[in-house]
C-alpha angles and dihedrals in degrees: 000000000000117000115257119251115273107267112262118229114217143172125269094227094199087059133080107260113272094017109086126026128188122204123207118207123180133196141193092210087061115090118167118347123079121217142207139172127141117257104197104297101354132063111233109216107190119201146162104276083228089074117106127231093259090059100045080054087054096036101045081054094053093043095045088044092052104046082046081053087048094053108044092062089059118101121204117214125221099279089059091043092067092040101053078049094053095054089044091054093048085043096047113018103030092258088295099130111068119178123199098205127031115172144142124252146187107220099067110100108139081045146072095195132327133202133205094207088201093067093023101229135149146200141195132204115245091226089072090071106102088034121122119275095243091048085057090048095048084059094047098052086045092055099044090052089069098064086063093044116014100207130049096255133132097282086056098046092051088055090053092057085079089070109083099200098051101113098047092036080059095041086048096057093037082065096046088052087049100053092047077060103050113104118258109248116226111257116261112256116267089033 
């Protein structure tokens, strides 16, 4: 049986550069189905060696889209909550803000997350859950940046800079606040 080509190692194109890789492997054993899971920091896209270039591309999208899709649906509870807290402050403050309590909650709806930086709690608006991984993380960051600064002064903008998803983790919720806006149309007769 002849060897299967060596795996490529692309770029994930939705992603800021360097922070998200996808692997292709192909395989001659594979014949129809397409395949895709993370492994760590990259994404692995498994697929028949037969395909063309113009259908990996395809492919490597849908598959990407629909882990994203996958994800997104998933909730994490509290435990993994802090814990996701815990790995942004070590990523983006050197590990410096250190909550005692994340968690989600269901009385915040002005708000996407607040903090009380003298007891170093947070908490996070339930309708976050369903939001992109990057837009939770936004508010998490956000939130553990102000138990380093309390306002939203200069000092506190220029730590959120670390952050690389800060504008579209904003845009994102912007939208969010303006559909909610957005008149409801009547419902079409016969609905």
């Amino acid at each position: 049986m002849p060897a299967d080509p060596q795996p490529s190692l692309t770029s994930d194109p939705s992603c800021p550069p360097g922070t998200q890789a996808v692997e292709v492997r192909r395989s001659s054993r594979r014949r129809r189905t397409v395949s895709a899971y993370r492994e760590g920091d990259r994404t692995v896209v498994l697929i028949p060696a037969r395909m063309s270039e113009a259908e990996e591309r395809r492919w490597v999208t849908l598959m990407l889209d629909k882990l994203a899709a996958q994800e997104s649906r998933r909730t994490p509870g509290d435990t993994e909550l802090a814990e996701r807290a815990e790995r942004l402050s070590a990523q983006y403050f050197e590990g410096r803000a250190r909550p005692t309590s994340v968690r989600w909650v269901t009385n915040q709806n002005t708000r996407w997350g607040s903090c009380t930086p003298g007891e170093g709690s947070i908490r996070l608006s339930h309708r976050l859950q369903g939001m992109p991984e990057y837009v939770i993380d936004y508010v998490l960051v956000h939130e553990l940046a102000h138990l380093l600064v309390p306002g939203h002064g200069p000092r506190f903008w220029r730590l959120m800079e670390a952050y690389p998803r800060t504008e579209r983790a904003r845009g994102y919720l912007e939208g969010v606040v303006a559909a909610g806006r957005l008149p409801h149309l009547p419902a079409a007769r016969g609905e």
